[in-house]
C-alpha positions in Angstrom: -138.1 -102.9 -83.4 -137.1 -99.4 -81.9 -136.5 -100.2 -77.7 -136.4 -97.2 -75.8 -132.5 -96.0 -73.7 -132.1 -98.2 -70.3 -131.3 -94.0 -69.2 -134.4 -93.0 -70.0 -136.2 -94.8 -67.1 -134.4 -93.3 -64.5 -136.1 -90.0 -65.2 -139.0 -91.4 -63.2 -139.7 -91.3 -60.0 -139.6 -94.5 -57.5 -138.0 -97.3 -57.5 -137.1 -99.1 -61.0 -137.6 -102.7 -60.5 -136.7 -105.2 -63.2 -137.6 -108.9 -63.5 -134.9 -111.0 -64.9 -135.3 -113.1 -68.1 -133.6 -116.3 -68.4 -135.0 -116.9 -72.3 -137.3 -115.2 -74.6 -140.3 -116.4 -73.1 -139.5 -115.2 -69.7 -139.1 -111.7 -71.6 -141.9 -111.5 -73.3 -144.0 -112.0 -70.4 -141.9 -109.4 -68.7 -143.3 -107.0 -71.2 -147.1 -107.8 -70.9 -147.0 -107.7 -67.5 -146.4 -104.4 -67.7 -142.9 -103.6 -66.6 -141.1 -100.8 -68.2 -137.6 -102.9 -68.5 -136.2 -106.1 -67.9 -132.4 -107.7 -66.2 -130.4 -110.2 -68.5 -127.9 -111.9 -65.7 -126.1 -114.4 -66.0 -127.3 -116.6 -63.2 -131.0 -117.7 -65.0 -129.7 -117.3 -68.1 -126.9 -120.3 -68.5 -128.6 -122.2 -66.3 -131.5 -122.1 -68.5 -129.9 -122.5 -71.6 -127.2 -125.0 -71.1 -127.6 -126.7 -67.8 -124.5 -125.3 -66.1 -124.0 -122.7 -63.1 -122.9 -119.7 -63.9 -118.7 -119.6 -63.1 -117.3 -118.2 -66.2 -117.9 -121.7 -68.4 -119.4 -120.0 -71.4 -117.8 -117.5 -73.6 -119.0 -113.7 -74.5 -119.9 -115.6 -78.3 -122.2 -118.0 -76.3 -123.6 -115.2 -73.8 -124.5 -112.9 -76.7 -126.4 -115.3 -78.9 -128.5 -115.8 -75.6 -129.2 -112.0 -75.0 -129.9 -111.5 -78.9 -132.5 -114.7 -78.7 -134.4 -113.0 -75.2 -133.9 -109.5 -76.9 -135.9 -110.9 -80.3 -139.0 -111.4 -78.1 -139.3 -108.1 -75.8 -139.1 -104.8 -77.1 -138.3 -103.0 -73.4 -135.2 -101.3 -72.7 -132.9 -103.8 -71.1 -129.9 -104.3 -68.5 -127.6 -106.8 -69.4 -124.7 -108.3 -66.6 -121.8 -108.2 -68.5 -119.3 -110.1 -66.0 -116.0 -108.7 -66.3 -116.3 -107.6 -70.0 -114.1 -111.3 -70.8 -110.6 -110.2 -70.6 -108.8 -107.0 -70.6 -109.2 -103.6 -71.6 -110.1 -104.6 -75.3 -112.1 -107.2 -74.6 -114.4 -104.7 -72.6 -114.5 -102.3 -75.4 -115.5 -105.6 -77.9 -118.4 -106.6 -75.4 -119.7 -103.0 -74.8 -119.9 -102.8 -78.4 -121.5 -106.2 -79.0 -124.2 -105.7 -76.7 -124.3 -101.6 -77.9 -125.4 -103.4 -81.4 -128.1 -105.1 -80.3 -130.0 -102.5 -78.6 -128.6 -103.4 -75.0 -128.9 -99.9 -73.4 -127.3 -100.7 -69.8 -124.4 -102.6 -68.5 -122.7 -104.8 -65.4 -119.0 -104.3 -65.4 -117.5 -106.0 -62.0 -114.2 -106.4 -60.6 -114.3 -110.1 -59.5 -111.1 -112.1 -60.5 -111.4 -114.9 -62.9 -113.2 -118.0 -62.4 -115.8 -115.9 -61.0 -118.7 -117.2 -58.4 -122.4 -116.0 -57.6 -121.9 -112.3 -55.8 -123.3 -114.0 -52.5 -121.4 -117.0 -52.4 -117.9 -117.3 -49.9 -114.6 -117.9 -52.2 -114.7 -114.5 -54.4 -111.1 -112.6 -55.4 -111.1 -109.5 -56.8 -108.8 -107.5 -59.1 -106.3 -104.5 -58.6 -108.4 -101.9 -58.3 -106.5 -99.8 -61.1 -107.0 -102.9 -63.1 -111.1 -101.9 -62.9 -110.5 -98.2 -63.0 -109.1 -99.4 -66.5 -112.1 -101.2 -67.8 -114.3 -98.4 -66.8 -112.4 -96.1 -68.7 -112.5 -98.2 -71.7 -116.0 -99.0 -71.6 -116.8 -95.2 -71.0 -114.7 -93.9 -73.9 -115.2 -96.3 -76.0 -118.8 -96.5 -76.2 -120.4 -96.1 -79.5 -123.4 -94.6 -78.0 -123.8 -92.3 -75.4 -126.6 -93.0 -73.7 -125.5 -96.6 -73.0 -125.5 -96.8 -68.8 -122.2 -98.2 -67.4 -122.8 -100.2 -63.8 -119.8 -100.9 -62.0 -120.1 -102.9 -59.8 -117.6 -104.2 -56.5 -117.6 -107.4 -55.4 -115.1 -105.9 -52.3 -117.5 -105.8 -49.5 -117.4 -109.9 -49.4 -113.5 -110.1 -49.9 -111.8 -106.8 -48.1 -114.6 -105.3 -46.8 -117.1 -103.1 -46.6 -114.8 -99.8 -46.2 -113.0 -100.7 -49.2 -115.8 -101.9 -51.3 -116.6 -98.0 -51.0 -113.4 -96.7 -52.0 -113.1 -98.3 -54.8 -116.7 -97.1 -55.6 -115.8 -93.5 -55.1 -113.2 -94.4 -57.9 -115.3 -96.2 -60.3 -117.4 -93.0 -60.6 -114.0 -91.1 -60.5 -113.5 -93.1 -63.7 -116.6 -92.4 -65.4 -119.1 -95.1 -64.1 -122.7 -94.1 -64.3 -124.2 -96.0 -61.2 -122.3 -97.8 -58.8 -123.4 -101.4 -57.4 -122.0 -102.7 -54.4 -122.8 -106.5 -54.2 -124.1 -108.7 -50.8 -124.4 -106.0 -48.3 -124.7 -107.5 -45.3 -127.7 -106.0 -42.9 -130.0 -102.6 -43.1 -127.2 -100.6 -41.6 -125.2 -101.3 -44.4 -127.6 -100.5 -47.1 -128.5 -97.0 -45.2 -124.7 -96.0 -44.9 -124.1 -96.8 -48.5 -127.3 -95.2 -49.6 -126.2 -91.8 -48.2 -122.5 -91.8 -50.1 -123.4 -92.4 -53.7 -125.9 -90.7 -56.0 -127.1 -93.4 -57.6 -127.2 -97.2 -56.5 -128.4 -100.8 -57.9 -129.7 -103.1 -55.0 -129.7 -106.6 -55.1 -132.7 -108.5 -53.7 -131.3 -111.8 -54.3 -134.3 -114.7 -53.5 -132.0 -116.7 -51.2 -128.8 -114.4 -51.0 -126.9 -112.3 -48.2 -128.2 -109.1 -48.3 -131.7 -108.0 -47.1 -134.7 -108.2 -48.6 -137.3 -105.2 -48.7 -140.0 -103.9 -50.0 -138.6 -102.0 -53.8 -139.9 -99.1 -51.9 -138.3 -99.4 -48.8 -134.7 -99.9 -51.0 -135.8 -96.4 -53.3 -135.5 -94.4 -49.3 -132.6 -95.6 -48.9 -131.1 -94.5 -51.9 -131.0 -97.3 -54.2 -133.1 -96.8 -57.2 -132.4 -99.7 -59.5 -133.7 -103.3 -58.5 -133.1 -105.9 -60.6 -134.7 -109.2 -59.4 -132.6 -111.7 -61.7 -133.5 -115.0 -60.6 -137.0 -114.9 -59.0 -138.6 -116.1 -62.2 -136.3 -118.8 -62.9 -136.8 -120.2 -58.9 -140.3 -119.7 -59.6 -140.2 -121.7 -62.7 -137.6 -124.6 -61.3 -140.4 -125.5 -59.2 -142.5 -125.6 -61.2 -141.7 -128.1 -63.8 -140.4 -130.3 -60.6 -143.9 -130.5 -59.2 -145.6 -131.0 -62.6 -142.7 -134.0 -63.4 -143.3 -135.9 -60.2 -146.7 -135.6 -60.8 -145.7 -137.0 -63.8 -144.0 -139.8 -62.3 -146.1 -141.1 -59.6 -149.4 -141.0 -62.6 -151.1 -138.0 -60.9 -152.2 -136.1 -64.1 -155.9 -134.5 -62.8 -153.6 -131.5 -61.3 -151.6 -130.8 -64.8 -154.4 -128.1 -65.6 -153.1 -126.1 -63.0 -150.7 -124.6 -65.1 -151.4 -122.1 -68.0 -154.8 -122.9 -70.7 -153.5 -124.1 -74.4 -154.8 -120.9 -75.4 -152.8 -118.8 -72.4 -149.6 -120.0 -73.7 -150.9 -119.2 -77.8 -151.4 -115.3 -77.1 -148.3 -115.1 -75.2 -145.9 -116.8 -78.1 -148.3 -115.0 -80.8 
């Protein structure tokens, strides 16, 4: 399977947006749907796989086998979160590489302290910020291939701040960082005065989070060009299967047709 850089779609112009995957199927219709990439996070992902939010309960080993299982199905170019990279400075050089060996083409690094939380709930710490400056370095350096995309991102704006949250940006890129993501920005204002201080940004449209939703290309004026929407599908999907189990329940089968033909589901799987 040869999958195209993660770099190589931000030579286009407009706004990149990129449906999360929690599993393989969830890719795979990613790809006939016509999207030129696809988001890995962590969020959709454990939940789907093992039942369990996602707070740091799983290991890199168990977070990898996941990605290489999604990544088996969907030949796009792909952005993985990577959490904290696991541990220190060589435990981010061992996941950059992991992932870098299965074709992962871009990457999360972020500078929440361990147990981590969802970027838009309240309780978040985050560490020193030489401590991140570190990890970028690393992963930077260190990285087998030079076209993999390093994200950092700052989990600052929740925990000191949104002046801060920018500082420490204007040193992650000082460090090598390729993109800069600042999570749960607050209101428009916020958005438009970050927009105009960094080159390139990820948004996060988070179905139910903090920060604003707009239009992809409302976000793409404001400066932020990368849009991954990480855990629309798995909402979507949640749903879903409730509705179709209490119909289940209660003995109302006539509206189980609702959902996708036998033969729907055959040409996706193949």
């Amino acid at each position: 399977m040869t999958r195209k850089s993660f770099r190589s779609l931000l030579a286009a112009d407009g706004p990149l947006i990129l449906p999360g995957a929690h599993d393989a199927l969830a890719a795979r219709l990613i790809q006939r749907a016509g999207f030129e990439g696809f988001f890995i996070g962590g969020f959709g992902m454990v939940g789907a796989r093992y039942g369990v939010p996602d707070i740091g309960l799983k290991s890199l080993g168990d977070l990898s086998q996941a990605v290489r299982d999604i990544l088996a199905a969907c030949e796009l170019p792909v952005l993985v979160d990577a959490d904290d990279g696991y541990g220190d400075v060589k435990n981010v050089v061992h996941t950059v590489h992991t992932y870098e060996c299965m074709g992962v083409g871009g990457l999360f690094l972020e500078d929440q302290q361990w147990p981590k939380r969802c970027g838009h709930l309240e309780g978040k710490r985050v560490v020193p910020v030489e401590e991140m400056e570190s990890k970028i370095r690393a992963a930077v350096s260190e990285r087998m291939n030079p076209d993999t995309f390093i994200i950092a991102r700052t989990d600052a704006r929740a925990v000191t701040g949104l002046d801060d949250a920018m500082r420490r940006a204007e040193r992650y890129l000082r460090a090598g960082a390729d993109c800069i993501f600042i999570e749960a920005l607050r209101s428009v204002e916020e958005l438009e005065r970050v927009g105009k201080a960094f080159p390139l940004l990820v948004a996060n449209p988070l179905a139910g989070g903090i920060s604003p939703i707009l239009r992809p290309e409302e976000f793409y004026r404001l400066g932020f060009k990368i849009l991954p929407y990480g855990i629309d599908l798995i909402l979507r999907v949640t749903r879903s299967m409730q509705e179709a189990l209490a119909d289940m329940r209660s003995g109302r089968f006539e509206g189980m047709g609702s959902g996708a033909s036998l033969q729907e589901y055959l040409e996706v799987v193949g």
